[in-house]
PLY file of the C-alpha trace (Angstrom):
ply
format ascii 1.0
element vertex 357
property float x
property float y
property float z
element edge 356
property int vertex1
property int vertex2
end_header
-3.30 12.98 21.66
-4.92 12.57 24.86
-8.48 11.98 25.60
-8.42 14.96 28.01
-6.93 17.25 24.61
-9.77 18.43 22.76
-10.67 17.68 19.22
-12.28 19.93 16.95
-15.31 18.82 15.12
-15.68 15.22 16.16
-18.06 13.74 14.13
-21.13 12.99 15.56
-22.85 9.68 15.99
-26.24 8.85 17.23
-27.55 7.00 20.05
-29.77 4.75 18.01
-26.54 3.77 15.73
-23.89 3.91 19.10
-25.92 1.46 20.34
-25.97 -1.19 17.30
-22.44 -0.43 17.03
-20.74 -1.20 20.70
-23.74 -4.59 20.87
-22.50 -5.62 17.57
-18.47 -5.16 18.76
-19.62 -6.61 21.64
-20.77 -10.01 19.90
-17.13 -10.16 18.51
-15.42 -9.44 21.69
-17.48 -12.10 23.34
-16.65 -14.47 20.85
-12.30 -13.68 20.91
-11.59 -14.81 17.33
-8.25 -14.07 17.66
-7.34 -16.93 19.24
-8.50 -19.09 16.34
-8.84 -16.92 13.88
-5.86 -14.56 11.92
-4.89 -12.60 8.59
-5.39 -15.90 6.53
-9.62 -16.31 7.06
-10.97 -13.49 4.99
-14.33 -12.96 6.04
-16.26 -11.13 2.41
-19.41 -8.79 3.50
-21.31 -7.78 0.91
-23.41 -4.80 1.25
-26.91 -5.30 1.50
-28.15 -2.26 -0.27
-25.28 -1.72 -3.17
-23.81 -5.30 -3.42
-20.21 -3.38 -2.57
-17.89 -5.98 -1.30
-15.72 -5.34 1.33
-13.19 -7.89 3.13
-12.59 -8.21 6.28
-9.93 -9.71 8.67
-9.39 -10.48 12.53
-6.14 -9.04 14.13
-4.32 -10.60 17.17
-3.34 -13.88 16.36
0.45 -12.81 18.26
-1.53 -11.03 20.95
-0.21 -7.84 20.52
-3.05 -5.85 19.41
-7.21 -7.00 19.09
-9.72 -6.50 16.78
-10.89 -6.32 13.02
-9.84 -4.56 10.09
-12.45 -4.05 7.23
-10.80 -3.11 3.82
-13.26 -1.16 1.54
-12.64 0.51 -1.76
-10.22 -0.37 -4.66
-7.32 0.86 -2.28
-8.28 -1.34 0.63
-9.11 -4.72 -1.00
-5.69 -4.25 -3.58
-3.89 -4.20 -0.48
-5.42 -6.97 1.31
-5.60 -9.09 -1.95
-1.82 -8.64 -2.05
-1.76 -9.26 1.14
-3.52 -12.78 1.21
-1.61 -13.44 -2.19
1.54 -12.88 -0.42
2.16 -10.14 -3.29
3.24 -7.52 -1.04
5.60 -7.18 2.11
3.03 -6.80 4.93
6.04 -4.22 6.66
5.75 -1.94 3.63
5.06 1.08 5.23
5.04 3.35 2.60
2.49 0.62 0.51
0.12 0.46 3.34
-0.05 4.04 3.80
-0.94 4.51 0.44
-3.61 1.72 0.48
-5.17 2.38 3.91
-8.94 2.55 3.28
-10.78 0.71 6.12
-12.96 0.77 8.81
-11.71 -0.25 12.29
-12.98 -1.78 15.56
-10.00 -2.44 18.14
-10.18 -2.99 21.91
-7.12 -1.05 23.53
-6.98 0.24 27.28
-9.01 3.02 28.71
-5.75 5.69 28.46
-5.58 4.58 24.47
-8.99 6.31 23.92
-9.74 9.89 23.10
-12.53 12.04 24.16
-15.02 11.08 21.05
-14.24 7.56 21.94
-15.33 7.97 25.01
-18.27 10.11 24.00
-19.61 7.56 21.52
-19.73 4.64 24.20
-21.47 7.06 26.90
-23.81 7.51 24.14
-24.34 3.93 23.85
-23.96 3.23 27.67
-21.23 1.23 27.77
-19.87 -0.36 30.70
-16.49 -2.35 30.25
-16.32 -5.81 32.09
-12.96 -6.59 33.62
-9.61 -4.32 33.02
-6.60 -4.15 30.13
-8.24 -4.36 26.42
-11.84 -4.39 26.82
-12.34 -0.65 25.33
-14.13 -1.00 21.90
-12.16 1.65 19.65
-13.64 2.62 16.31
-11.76 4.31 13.40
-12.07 5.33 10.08
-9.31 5.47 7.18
-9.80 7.07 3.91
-6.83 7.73 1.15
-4.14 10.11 2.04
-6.16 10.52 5.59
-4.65 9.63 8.88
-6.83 7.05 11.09
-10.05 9.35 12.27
-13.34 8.82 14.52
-16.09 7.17 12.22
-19.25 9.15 11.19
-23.18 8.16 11.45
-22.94 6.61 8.19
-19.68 4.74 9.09
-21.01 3.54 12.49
-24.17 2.39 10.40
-21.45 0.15 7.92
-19.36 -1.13 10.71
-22.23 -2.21 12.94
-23.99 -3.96 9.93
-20.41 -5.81 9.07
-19.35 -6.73 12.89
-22.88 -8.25 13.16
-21.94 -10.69 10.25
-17.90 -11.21 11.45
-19.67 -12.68 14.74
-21.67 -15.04 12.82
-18.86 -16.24 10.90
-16.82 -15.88 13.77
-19.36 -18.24 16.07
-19.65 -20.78 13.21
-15.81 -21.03 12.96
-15.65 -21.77 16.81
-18.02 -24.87 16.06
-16.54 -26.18 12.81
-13.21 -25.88 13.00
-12.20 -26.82 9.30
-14.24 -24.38 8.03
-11.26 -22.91 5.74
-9.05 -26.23 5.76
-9.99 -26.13 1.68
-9.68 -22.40 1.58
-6.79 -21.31 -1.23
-4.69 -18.37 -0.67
-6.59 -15.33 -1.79
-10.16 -17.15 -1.06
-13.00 -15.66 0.92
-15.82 -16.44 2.64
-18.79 -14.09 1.89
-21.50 -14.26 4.44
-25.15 -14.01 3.36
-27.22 -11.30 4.54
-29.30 -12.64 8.10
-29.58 -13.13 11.32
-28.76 -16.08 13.92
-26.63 -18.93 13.84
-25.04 -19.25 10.42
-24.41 -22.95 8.64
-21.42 -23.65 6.31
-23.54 -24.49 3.61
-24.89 -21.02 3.38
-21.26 -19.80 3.32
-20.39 -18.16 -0.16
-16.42 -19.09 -1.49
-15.14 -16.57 -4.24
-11.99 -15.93 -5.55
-10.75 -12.81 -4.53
-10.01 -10.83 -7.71
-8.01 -7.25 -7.25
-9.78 -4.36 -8.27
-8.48 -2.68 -11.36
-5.74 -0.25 -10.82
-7.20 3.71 -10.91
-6.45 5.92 -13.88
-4.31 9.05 -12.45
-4.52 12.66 -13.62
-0.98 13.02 -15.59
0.57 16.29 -14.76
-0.02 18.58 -17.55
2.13 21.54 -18.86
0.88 24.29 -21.00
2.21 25.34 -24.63
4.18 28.11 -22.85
5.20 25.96 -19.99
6.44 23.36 -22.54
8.14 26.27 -24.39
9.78 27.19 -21.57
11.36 24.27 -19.85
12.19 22.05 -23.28
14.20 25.01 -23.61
16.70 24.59 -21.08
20.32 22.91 -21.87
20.26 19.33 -20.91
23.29 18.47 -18.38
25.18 15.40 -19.75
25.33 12.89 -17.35
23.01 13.84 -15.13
19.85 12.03 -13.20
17.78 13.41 -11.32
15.61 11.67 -8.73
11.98 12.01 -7.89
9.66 10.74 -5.08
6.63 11.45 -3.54
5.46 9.64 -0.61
2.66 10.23 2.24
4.83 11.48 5.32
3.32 10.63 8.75
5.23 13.41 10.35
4.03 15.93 7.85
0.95 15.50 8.38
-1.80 18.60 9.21
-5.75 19.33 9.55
-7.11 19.97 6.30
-9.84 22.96 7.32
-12.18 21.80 4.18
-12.26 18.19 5.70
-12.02 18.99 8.62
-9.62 15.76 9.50
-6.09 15.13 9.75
-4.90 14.39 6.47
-1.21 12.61 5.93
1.41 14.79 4.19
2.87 14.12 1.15
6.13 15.45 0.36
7.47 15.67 -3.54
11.11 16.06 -3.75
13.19 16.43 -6.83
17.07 16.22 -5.97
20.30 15.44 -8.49
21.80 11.83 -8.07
25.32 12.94 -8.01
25.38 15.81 -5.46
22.28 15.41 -3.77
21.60 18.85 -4.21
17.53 19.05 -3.89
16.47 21.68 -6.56
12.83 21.34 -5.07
10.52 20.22 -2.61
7.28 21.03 -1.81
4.26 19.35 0.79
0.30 18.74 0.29
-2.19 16.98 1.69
-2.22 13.30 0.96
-5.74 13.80 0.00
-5.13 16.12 -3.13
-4.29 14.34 -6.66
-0.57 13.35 -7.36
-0.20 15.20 -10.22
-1.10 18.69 -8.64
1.85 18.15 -6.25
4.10 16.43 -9.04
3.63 18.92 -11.42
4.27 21.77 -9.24
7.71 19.97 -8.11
8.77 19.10 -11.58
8.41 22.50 -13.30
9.99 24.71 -10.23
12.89 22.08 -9.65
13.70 21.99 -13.41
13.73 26.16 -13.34
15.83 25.76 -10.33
18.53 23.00 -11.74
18.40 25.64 -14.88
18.88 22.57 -16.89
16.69 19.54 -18.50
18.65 15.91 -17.07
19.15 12.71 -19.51
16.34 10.70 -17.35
14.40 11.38 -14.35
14.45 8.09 -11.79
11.13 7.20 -9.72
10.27 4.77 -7.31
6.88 4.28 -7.91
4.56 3.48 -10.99
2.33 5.76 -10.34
4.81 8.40 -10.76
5.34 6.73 -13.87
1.98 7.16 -15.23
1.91 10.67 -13.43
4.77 12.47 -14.87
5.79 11.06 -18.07
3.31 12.72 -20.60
4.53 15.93 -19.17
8.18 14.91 -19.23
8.01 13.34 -22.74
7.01 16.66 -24.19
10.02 18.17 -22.88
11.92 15.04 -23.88
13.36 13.80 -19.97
12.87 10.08 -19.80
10.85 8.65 -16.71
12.06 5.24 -15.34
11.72 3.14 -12.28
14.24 2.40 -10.53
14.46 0.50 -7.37
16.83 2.81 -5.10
16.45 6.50 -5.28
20.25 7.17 -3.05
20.19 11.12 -2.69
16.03 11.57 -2.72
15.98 8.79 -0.02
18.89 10.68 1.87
16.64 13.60 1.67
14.04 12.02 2.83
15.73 10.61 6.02
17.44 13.99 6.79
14.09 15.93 6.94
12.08 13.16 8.55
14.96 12.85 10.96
14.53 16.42 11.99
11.10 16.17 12.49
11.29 13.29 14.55
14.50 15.03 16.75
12.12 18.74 17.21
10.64 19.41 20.53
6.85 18.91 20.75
5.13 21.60 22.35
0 1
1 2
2 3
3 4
4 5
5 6
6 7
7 8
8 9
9 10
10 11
11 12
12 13
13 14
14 15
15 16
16 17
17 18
18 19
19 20
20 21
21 22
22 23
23 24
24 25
25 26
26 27
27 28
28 29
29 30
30 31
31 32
32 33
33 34
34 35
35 36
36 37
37 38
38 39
39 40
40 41
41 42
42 43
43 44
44 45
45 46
46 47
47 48
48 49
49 50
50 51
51 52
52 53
53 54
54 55
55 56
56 57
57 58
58 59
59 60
60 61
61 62
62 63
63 64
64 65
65 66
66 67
67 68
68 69
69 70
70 71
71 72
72 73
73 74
74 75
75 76
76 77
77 78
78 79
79 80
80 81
81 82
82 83
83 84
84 85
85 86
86 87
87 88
88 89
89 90
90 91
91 92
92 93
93 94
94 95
95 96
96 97
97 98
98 99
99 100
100 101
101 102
102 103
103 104
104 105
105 106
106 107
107 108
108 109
109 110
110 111
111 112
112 113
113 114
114 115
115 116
116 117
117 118
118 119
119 120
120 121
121 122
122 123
123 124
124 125
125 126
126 127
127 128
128 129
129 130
130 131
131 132
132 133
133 134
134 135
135 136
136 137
137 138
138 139
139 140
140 141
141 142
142 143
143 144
144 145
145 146
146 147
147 148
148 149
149 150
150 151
151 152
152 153
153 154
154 155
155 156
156 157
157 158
158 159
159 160
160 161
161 162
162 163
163 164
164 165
165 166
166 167
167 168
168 169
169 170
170 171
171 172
172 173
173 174
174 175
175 176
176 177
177 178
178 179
179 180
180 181
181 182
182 183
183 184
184 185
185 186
186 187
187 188
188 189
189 190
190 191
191 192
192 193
193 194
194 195
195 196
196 197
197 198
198 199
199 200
200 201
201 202
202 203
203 204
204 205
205 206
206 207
207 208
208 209
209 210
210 211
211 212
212 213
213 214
214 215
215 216
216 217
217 218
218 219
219 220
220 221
221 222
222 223
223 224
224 225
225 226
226 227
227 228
228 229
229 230
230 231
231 232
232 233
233 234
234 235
235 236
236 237
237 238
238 239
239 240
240 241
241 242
242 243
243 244
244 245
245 246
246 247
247 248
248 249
249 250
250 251
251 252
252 253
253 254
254 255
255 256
256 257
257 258
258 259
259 260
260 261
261 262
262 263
263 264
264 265
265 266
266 267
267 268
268 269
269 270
270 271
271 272
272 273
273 274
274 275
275 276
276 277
277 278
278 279
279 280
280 281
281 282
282 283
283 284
284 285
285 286
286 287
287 288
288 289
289 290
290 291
291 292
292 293
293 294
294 295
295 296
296 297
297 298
298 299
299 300
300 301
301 302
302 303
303 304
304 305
305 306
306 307
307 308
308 309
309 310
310 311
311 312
312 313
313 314
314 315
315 316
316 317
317 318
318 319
319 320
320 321
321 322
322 323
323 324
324 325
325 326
326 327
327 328
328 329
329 330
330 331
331 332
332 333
333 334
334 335
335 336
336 337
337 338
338 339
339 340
340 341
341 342
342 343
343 344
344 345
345 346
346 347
347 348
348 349
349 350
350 351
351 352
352 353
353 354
354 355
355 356
């Protein structure tokens, strides 16, 4: 989108916080970690209100893109602690999209900002020195949400956690070893202050991955039950089941008032790659109100019950089998799901090939 397109409902930030923001971006910028810093010096900021830790790292160590990523929430620091664990392939879209929860300061060129970009540095008076990169961008990423402006209260956070990346940033630059001892998955918290920061004072943990969430199972009714464990069971046959977050489904969700990231449920038979059912919702909703909804109308459709239904994911797992026991389908995991993934292609090839208007 352009920054001469408007946007709905921006949120709003005020001048007060705009201006701690851009100074506190414009300590890092001064400071260019990425030239000695990358995705291996995790930088831990620890809220000083709740304690919440959050983990931050520098991009632009190939000098392709500029800036810091904060990862927040049990999403966010999974994925980074897989990340720094070497756990999980860093070009995993679909992962990442399902982990993104982060807070974002980037410096792109002027035509890469949007209008409430550009709004929330004339708020803060902002005058760029020299030309390419040297726009401070700010974005904020929530589950199942696409990349969106921040808010006052996420202007407050990032401004508080830049101000502590340039202080670890700036002590870095003068003691180069700082993280020659540091082991994969270790961070360095930085205390709560002001001014030039010693190593001493620098806080090494472990970084331990938050426990994984609990996620609403779908859930069928005595009638629903009833109904679908009554239907023949086709010998032979799998049927395959995924659910991912779809970039190019993605829509404004009017409650949120945001872009949220479309997730598409499709339930389609190995053999023929007939799809029996597929159906889209907002990223942001729980699994199990799009799985459930899938799984019931693409059973009714197949008129008949397979021998297993294949997943890719463990979530689905944990989503669909209480439902799927009671009607007695197996759920397993499979690596490869041939005809759903087919699917999948097909339709986001389409969407990819329409006209934009």
């Amino acid at each position: 989108m352009s920054a001469k397109n408007r946007i709905p409902n921006p949120p709003r930030v005020s001048a007060e916080t705009a201006q701690a923001l851009v100074a506190a971006a414009h300590q890092v910028f001064q400071l260019t970690p990425w030239k000695f810093m990358d995705d291996r010096h995790l930088v831990g900021l620890r809220d000083d209100v709740t304690g919440e830790l959050r983990v931050a790292s520098v991009m632009g160590s190939l000098g392709e893109v500029f800036g810091v990523a904060i990862n927040r929430g049990p999403s966010g620091l999974g994925w980074i602690h897989k990340l720094a664990t070497r756990q999980d392939d860093p070009e995993d879209t679909a992962a990442y999209l399902e982990s993104l929860d982060a807070l974002k300061a980037e410096w792109v060129r002027k035509p890469e900002m949007e209008a409430p970009d550009l709004a929330l540095l004339a708020t803060a008076a902002f005058k760029p020195t020299g030309r390419g990169c040297v726009w401070p961008k700010f974005q904020s990423s929530s589950p199942g949400f696409l990349p969106w402006f921040v808010t006052e209260l996420d202007a407050r956070q990032l401004a508080a956690d830049l101000a502590k990346i340039a202080r670890v940033a700036e002590l870095f630059a003068r003691t180069p070893d700082l993280f020659a001892a540091c082991k994969p998955g270790e961070i360095a918290v930085v205390p709560a202050g002001t001014g030039p920061l010693r190593s001493d004072e620098i806080e090494w943990l472990p970084m331990v991955p938050p426990p994984t969430p609990v996620l609403e199972p779908v859930r069928f009714s005595a009638a629903e039950v009833a109904q679908l464990g009554a239907l023949p069971v086709r010998e032979n046959a799998v049927f395959e089941f995924t659910a991912p977050l779809v970039p190019e489904m993605s829509f404004t969700d009017p409650k949120a008032g945001r872009p949220v990231i479309g997730r598409l449920a499709l339930m389609s038979d190995r053999a023929s790659h007939l799809i029996f059912n597929g159906e889209v919702l907002g990223g942001n909703r729980p699994l199990a109100e799009l799985a459930g909804t899938v799984l019931k109308q693409g059973l009714v459709a197949a008129a008949a019950r397979p021998q297993a239904i294949h997943v890719d994911r463990a979530e689905l797992v944990a989503v669909l089998q209480p439902a799927c026991a009671a009607i007695g389908i197996p759920v397993r995991q499979v690596d490869k799901l041939p005809a759903a993934q087919d699917a999948l292609a097909n339709l986001t090839g389409q969407l990819g090939n329409a006209p934009r208007r």
